[in-house]
C-alpha positions as CSV (number, residue, x, y, z in Angstrom):
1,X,-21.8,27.9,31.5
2,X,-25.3,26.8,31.8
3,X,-27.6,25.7,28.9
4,X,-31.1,24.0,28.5
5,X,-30.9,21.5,25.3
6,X,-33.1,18.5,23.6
7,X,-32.3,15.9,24.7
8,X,-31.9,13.8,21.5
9,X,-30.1,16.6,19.8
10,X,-27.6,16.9,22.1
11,X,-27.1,12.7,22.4
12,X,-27.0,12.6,18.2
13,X,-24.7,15.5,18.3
14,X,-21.8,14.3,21.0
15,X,-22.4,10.4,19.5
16,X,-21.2,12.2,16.4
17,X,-18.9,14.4,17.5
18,X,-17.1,11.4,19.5
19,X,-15.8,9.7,16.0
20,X,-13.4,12.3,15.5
21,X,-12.0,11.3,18.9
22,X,-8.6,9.3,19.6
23,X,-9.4,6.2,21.9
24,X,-5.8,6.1,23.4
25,X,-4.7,9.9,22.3
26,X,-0.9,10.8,23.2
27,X,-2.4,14.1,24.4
28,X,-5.5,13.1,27.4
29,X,-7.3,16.2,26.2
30,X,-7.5,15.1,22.8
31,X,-10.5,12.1,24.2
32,X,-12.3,15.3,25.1
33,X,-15.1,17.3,22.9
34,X,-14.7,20.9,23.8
35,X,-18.3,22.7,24.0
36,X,-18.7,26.3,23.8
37,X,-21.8,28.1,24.9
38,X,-22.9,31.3,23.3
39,X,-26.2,33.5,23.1
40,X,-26.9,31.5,19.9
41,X,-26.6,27.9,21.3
42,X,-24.1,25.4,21.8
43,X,-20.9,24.5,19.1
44,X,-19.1,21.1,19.9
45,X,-15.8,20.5,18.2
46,X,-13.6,17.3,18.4
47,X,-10.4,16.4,16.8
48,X,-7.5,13.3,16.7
49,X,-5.4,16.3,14.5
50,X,-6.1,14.6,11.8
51,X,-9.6,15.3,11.1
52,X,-12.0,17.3,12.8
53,X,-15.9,17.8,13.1
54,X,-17.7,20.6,14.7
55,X,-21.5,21.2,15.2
56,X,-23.9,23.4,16.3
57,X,-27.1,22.9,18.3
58,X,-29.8,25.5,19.2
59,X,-30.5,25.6,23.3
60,X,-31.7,27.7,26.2
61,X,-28.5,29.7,27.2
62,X,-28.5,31.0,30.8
63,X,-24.9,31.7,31.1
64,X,-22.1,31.1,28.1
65,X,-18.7,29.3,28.8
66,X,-16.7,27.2,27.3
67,X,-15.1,23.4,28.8
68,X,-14.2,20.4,27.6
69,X,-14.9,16.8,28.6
70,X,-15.2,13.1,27.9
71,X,-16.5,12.4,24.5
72,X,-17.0,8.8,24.8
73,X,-18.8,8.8,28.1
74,X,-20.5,11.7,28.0
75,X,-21.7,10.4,24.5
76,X,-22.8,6.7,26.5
77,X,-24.5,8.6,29.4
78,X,-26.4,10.4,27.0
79,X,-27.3,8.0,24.3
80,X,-28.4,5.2,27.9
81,X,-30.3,8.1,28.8
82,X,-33.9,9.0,28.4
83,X,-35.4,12.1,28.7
84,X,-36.9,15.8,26.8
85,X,-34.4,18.0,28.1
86,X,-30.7,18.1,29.4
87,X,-29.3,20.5,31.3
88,X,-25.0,21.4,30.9
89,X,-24.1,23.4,34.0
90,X,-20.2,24.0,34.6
91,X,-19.2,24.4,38.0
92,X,-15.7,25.0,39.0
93,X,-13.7,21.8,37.6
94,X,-17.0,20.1,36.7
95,X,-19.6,19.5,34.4
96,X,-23.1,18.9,35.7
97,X,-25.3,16.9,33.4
98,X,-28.6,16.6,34.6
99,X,-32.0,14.4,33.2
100,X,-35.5,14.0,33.9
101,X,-34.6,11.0,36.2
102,X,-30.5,10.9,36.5
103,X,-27.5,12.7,36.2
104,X,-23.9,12.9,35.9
105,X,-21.0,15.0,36.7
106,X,-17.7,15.1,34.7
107,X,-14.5,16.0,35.5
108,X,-13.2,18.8,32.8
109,X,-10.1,19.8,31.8
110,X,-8.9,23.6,30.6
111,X,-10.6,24.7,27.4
112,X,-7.6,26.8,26.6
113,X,-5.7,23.9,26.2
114,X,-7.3,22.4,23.5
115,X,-5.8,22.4,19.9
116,X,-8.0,24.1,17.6
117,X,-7.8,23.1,14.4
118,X,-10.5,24.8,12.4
119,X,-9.1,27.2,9.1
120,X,-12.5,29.9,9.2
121,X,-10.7,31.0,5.7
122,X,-11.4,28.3,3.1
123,X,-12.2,28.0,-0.8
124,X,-15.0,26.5,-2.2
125,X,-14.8,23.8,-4.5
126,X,-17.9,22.2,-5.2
127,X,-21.1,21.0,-3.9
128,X,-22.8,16.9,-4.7
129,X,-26.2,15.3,-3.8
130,X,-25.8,13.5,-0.6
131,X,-26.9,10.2,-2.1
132,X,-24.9,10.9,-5.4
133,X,-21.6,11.1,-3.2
134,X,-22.5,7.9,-1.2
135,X,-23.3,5.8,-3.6
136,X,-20.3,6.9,-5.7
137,X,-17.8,6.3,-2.7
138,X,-19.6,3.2,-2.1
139,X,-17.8,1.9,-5.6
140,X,-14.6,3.0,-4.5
141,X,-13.7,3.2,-0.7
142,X,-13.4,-0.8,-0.8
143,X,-11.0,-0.6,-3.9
144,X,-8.2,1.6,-1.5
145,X,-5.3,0.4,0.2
146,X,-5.1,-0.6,4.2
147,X,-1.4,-0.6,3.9
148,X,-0.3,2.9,5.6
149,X,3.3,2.1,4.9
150,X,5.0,5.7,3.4
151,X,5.4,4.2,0.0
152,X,2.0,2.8,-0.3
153,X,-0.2,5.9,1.8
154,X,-1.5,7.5,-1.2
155,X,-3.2,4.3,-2.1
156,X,-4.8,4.5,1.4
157,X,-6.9,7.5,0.0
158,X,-9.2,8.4,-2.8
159,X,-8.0,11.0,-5.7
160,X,-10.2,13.2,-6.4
161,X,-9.8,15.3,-9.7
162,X,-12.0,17.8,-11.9
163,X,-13.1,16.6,-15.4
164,X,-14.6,19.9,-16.3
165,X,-17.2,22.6,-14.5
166,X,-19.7,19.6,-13.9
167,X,-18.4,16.5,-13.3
168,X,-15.5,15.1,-10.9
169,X,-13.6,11.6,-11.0
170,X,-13.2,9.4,-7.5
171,X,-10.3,6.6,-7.9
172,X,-9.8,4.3,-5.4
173,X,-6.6,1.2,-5.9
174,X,-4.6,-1.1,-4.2
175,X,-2.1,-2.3,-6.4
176,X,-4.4,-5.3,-7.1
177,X,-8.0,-3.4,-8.7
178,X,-9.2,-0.1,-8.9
179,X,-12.1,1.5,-9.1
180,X,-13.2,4.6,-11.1
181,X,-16.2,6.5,-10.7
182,X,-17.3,9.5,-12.5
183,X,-20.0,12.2,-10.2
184,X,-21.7,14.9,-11.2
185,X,-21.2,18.0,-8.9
186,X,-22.6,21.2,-9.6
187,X,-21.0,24.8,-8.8
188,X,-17.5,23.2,-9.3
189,X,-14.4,26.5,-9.2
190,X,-11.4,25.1,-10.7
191,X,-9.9,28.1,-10.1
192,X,-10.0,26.5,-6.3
193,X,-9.5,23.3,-8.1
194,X,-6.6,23.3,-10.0
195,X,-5.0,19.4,-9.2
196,X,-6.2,16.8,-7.8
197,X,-6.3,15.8,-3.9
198,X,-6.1,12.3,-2.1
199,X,-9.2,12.6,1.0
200,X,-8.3,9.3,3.4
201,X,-10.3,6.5,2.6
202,X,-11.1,5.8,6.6
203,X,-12.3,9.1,7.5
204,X,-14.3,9.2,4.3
205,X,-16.6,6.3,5.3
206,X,-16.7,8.0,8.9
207,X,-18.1,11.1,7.2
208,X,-21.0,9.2,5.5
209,X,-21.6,7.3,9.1
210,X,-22.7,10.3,10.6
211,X,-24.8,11.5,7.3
212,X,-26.2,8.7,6.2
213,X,-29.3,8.7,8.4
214,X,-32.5,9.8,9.0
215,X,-31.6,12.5,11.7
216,X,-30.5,15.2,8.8
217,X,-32.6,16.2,5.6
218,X,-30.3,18.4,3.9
219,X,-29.5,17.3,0.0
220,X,-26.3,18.7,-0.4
221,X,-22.6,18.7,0.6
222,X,-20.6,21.5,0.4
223,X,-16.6,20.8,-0.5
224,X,-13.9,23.4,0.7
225,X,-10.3,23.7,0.5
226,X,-8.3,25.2,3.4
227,X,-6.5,28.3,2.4
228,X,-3.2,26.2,2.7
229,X,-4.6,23.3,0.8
230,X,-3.7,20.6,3.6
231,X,-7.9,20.1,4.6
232,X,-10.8,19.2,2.6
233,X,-13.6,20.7,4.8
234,X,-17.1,18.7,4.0
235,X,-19.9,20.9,5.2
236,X,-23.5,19.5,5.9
237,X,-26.1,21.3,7.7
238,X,-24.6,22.3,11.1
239,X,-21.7,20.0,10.4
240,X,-18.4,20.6,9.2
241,X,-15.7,17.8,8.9
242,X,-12.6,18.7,8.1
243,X,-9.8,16.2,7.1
244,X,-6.4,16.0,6.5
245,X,-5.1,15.3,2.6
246,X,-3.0,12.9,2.1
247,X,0.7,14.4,0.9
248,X,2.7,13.4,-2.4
249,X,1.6,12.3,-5.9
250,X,-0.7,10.0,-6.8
251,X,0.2,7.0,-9.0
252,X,-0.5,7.6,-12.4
253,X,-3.4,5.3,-12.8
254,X,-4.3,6.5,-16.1
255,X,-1.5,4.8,-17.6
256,X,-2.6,1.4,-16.6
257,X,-6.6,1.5,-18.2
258,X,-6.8,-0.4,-21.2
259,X,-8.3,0.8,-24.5
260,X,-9.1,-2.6,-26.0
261,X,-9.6,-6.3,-25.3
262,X,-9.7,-9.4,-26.9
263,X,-11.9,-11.3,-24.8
264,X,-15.2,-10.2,-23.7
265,X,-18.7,-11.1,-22.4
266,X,-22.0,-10.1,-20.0
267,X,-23.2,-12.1,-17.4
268,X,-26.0,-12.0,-15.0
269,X,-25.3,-10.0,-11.8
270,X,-27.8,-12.2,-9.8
271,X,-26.2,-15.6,-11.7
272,X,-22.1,-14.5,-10.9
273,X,-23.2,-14.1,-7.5
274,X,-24.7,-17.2,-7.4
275,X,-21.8,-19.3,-9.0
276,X,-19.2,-17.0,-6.5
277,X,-21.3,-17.7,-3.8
278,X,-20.9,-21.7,-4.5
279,X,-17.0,-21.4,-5.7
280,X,-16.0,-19.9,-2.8
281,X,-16.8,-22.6,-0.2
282,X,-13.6,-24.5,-1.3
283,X,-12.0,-21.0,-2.9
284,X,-12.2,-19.4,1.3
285,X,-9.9,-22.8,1.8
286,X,-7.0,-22.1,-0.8
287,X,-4.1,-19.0,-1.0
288,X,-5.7,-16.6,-2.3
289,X,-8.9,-17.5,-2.2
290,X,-7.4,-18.9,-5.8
291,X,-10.3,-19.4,-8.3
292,X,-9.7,-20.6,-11.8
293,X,-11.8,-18.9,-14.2
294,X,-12.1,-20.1,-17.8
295,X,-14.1,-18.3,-20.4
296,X,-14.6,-20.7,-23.5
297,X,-16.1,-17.8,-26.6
298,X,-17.3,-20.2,-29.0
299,X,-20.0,-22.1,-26.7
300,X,-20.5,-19.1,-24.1
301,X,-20.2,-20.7,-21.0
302,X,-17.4,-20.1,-17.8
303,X,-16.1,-22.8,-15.9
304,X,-15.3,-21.6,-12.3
305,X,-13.2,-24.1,-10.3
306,X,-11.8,-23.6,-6.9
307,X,-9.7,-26.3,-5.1
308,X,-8.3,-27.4,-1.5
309,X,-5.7,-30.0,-1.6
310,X,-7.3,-32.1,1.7
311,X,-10.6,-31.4,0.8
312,X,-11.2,-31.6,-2.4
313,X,-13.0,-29.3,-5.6
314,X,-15.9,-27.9,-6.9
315,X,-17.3,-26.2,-10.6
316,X,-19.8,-24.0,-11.5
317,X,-20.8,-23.5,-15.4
318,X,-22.1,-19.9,-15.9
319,X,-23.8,-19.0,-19.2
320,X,-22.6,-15.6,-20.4
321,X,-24.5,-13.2,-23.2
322,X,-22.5,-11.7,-25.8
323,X,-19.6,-13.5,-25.9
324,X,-16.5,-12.2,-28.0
325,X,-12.8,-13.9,-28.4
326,X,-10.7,-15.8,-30.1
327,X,-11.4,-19.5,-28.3
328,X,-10.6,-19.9,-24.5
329,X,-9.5,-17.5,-22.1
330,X,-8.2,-19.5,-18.9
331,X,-7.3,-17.6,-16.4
332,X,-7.7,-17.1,-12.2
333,X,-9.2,-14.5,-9.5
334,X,-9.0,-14.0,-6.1
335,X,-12.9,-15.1,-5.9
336,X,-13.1,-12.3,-2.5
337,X,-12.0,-9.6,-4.7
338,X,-14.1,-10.5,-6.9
339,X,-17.3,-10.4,-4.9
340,X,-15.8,-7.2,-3.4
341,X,-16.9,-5.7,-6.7
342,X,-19.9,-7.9,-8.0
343,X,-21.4,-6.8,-4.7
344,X,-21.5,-3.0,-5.7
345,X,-23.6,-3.8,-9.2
346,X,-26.5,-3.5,-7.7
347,X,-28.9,-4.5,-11.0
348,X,-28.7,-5.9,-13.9
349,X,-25.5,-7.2,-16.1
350,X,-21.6,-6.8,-15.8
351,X,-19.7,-6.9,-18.6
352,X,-15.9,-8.1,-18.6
353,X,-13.2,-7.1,-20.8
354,X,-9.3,-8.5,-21.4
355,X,-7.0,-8.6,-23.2
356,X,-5.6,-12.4,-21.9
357,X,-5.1,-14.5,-19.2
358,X,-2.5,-12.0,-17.5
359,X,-3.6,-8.9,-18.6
360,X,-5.9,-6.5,-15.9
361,X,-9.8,-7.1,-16.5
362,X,-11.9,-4.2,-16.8
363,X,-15.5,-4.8,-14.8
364,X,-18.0,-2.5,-16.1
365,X,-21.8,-2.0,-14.6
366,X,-24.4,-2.0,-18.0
367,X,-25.7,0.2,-16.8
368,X,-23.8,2.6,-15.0
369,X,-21.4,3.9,-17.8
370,X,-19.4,6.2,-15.1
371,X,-17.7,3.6,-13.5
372,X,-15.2,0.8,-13.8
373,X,-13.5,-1.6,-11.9
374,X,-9.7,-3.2,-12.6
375,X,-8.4,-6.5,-11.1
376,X,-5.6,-8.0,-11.9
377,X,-5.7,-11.9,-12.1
378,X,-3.7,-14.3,-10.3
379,X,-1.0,-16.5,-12.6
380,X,-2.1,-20.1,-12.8
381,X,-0.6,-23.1,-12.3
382,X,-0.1,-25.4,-15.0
């Protein structure tokens, strides 16, 4: 194998590549990125056998081959590297890597011995505007669970689920708040479609890593189904990433959104950050990060009130707009989840609904009528 390549190319493309790569693997060959040279230019493919990414780049190829080698260092030699061109030259057990001013040789192991795990026979589902899919997982990835324990690992994903030929639903939960997000897709075959799948919430946000720069201009992603349904394959450009679904059924979340309240009122994005901001210099101090959180309807105003028992207390009045109840709603939050959620409003107002003090509170952007947040509150001590 011998190929001529850009430099930079090459260097974005293994940096990439390299995500999908186990840092202590059970199998050695799994730290590896096999590369395969062909007339038409170089593929690199990497996987931990739970997800997957593979990649072409165009190149100068003097002799095709295939190896495999250290993703992670090859990736730091590159990316310390400067130069226009890089030359990949295989020789015997070794991969020559040569710059305008250095170079590098790395030991390979046997192509043949590397798992591949790409299905070349999947279903389309649907394709979504890059920046429509990040900033909808961007409302939901920080809702999922961390817990991978087997009766919590569908949490640790987000459900995804066809409304109709135009529109999909993301849901992301905990156990403690979710977060719902409606998308518009286009090209959506429910026939390819037909339930809903749970994507892992980790490899999601290592997906939009590697497409949320400046390097790539495409506008789309393309969604596929493997032809056994056990991979989502998300294909941008030259890149496919392929990843695992998550196994079982999701919990019915649908059961738990309200379709009333009792209490409710708008308040100031920029002004609930402020008073959170303030509240949770004592709140960062107590379990919890315990913040009492009383809403008073007749004069519009909430008292926020946090508490160490060493330290001391503070309060922060916020003036709401709109308010509706029937006289004082006194209730608590963990103040982090809280600004988990404030924090993905990006403009404007945030309305919140309830039923009581107990009861989950719906979180609603003014204006973003496609999504909602849940979050349970915490039970207060008298």
């Amino acid at each position: 194998m011998k190929a001529i390549l850009n430099h930079n190319k090459l260097a974005q493309a293994i940096l990439y590549t390299s995500r999908c790569v186990s840092s202590k693997p059970n199998i050695p060959i799994l730290s590896n990125v096999y590369i395969s040279a062909s007339s038409e230019g170089i593929s690199l493919y990497a996987t931990n056998l739970e997800i997957s990414i593979s990649m072409w780049i165009p190149g100068l190829i003097e002799e095709e081959g295939k190896t495999t080698v250290s993703a992670k260092y090859l990736a730091d030699f590159l990316s310390a590297s400067k130069s226009d061109k890089v030359t990949l030259e295989l020789v015997g057990n070794s991969l020559k890597v040569t710059l305008d001013k250095s170079k590098a040789t790395f030991n390979t192991i046997n192509h043949e011995e590397y798992p591949i795990t790409k299905d070349t026979d999947k279903n389309f589902i649907f394709k979504i505007k890059k920046q429509n899919f990040i900033s909808c997982m961007d409302k939901i990835l920080f809702a999922c669970s961390t817990d991978n324990s087997i009766s919590k690992i569908q949490q640790t994903g987000v459900f995804v689920e066809a409304l109709n030929e135009s529109r999909i639903s993301l849901v992301g939960l905990d156990g403690i708040r979710l977060s719902l997000k409606n998308c518009d897709v286009t090209g959506l075959n429910t026939k390819n479609f037909l339930q809903g799948i749970i994507i892992p919430a980790k490899y999601i946000s290592e997906f939009i890593k590697i497409v949320d720069s400046d390097y790539y201009q495409s506008d789309e992603i393309e969604f596929y189904l493997s032809s056994n349904n056990s991979q989502v394959v998300l294909k941008y450009e030259d890149i496919e990433f392929s990843i695992r679904l998550i196994d079982g059924n999701y919990p019915d979340y649908k059961k738990i959104l309200p379709d009333s309240y009792i209490y409710r009122f708008i308040v100031d994005k920029n002004e609930i950050e402020d008073a959170v901001r303030v509240v949770n210099t004592f709140a960062r101090g107590s379990f919890a990060f315990k913040t009492l959180f009383d809403f008073d309807s007749d004069t519009g105003e909430i008292l926020m009130k946090s508490s160490v028992s060493e330290i001391g207390e503070n309060e922060y009045f916020l003036n709401v707009e709109e308010p509706e109840g029937d006289g004082k709603l006194e209730s608590a939050y963990n103040i982090k989840l809280l600004q988990d959620v404030i924090s993905k409003i990006k403009t404007g107002k945030i309305i919140f609904e309830t039923k009581g003090p107990l009861a989950a509170t719906v979180i609603k952007d003014q204006s973003d009528d496609d999504f909602l947040h849940l979050l349970m509150p915490l039970r207060r001590e008298e």
